[in-house]
C-alpha positions, 0 to 999 in steps of 0.5 A: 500500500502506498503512502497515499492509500494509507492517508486515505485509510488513516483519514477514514478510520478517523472519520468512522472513529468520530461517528461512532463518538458523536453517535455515543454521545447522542445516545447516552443518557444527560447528567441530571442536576441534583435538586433538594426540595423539601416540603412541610406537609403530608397533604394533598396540596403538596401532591404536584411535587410527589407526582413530579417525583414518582411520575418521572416528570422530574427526570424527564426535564433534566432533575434528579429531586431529592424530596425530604420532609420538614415538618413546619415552615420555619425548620423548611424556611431555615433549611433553605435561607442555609441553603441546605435545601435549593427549594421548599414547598411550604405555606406562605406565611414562613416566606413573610416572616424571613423576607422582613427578617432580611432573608433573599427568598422568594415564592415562585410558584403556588399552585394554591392559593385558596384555604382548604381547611373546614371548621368543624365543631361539635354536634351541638354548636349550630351557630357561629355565636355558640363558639364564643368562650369555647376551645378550638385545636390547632396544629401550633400557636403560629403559622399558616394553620392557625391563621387560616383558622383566624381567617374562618372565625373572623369570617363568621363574624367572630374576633379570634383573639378574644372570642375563643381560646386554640390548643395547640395539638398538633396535625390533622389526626391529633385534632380530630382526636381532640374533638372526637374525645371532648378536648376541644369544642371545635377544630379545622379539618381538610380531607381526608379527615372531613369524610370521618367528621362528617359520618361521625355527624359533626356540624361543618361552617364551609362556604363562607362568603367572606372567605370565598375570594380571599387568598393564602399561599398554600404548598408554594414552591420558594426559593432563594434568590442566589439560587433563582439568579445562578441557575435560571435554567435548573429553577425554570424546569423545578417549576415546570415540573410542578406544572406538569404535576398539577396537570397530571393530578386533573388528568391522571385520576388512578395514577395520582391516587396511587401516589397519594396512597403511598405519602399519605400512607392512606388504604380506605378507597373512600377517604382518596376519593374524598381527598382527590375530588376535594383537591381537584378543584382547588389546585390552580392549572396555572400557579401564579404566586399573587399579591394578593395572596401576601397582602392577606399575610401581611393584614394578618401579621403582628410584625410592625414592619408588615404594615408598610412592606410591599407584596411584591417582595415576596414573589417572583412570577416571572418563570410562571409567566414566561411558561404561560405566555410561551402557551407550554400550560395551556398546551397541557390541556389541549392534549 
């Protein structure tokens, strides 16, 4: 073989070599960035980032989550100001208190913004007047669950810092506990929780006018600035992914029942129907963090610096917009 037939063969094994690299590399799998979020509650409305989870929804946008559970927003809010976490799915009230305290976070998304809580008392308190003088449980003495509780007393009418007294005794199964052995005159509740109320034939205030279009943060998706500016990318696909989670939990009915099953350790078939249905309706398609829904934060806190900060501070809807202009939400629907 001459010199010029071996740079002939020489150039095309090279050329075959580069293919078969460039063909490789097409094939192999991306390097999933590691996320760590952490969520506060066991409750439905934090479901889009299980079902992101379990789903694969994470995964196929390019994330590899870590969910870890943190009870309370403080301990979550701590977490991330620390940045032992990058995000937190928690209640909006956390994210008020560290903001005026000089943390950089903010609410990105939150996919509700409505109370899913229900008052319910005991068989013989028929009217929002018979609370007065009367022991109401609570989950704790500060945070979103007492505020959402205030909220519905004052709502019927009621003064919530002279009218009743809270016991604090923890979450949802403690409460009921509570009102079912006499400890307490009255609680709030959500589902699963309200489909044993209702058979065991306590009185349930729902549908309260005044309540109807006021707004709380509830299970948003919170990050820290440093994190929202460094990794724009990796933060747009977090919320994406909780999206895509909402939309599967209105589309997906079996399949999001097997995951509530699994994080709410729940068996009775009544009780996640209860809960699906009841969840279905409030959970937002397209989970704009609100002003307003901060204002109501705000009214309601005791802090002096509240009365003079502005809504705005506290949330960045900036990604949420940018995905709903581009039409990627309402595309999810048109499927």
């Amino acid at each position: 073989m001459n010199v010029s037939s071996n740079k002939s063969f020489s150039s095309l094994v090279f050329i075959l070599a580069l293919t078969s690299q460039v063909a490789l590399a097409a094939t192999a799998p991306a390097q999933l960035s590691l996320v760590s979020i952490a969520y506060t509650s066991i409750s439905p409305q934090y479901s889009p980032v299980w079902i992101a989870k379990d789903a694969g929804i994470f995964k196929k946008n390019g994330i590899n989550a870590e969910l870890v559970y943190m009870r309370g927003g403080v301990l979550a809010t701590q977490a991330l100001v620390s940045s032992d976490v990058q995000f937190i799915n928690a209640g909006g009230g956390g994210v008020v208190d560290a903001v005026l305290g000089g943390a950089d976070i903010f609410i990105i998304a939150s996919p509700m913004n409505q109370e899913p809580q229900v008052l319910i008392t005991r068989k013989d308190i028929k009217e929002p007047a018979q609370l007065k003088g009367r022991k109401i449980a609570v989950n704790s003495l500060a945070g979103p669950s007492i505020l959402s509780l205030k909220m519905i007393l004052a709502a019927l009418g009621l003064d919530p810092d002279k009218d009743v007294s809270f016991l604090a005794t923890g979450p949802s199964a403690s409460r009921f506990g509570a009102l079912s052995s006499g400890m307490v005159d009255a609680t709030s509740l959500a589902p699963p929780f309200t489909l044993a109320a209702r058979k065991a034939g306590y009185n349930f205030f729902d549908n309260i006018p005044g309540l109807k279009e006021a707004e709380l943060p509830n299970a948003a998706m919170i990050t820290s600035k440093k994190v929202f500016e460094a990794q724009p990318v990796l933060t747009e696909m977090v919320v994406k992914s909780m999206i895509e989670g909402i939309h599967f939990y209105k589309t997906e009915k079996p399949k999001t029942i097997a995951i509530l099953k699994k994080y709410m350790k729940l068996e009775n078939a009544e009780e996640l129907e209860e809960t699906y249905s009841y969840y279905v309706k409030l959970i937002a398609e397209k989970p704009y963090p609100t002003a307003k829904s901060i204002q109501t934060i705000l009214d309601w806190s005791k802090r002096p610096d509240a009365r003079t900060a502005s809504p705005g501070q506290f949330i960045q809807p900036k990604i949420v917009e940018k995905l709903d202009k581009q039409g990627f939400i309402d595309s999810l629907y048109k499927r």
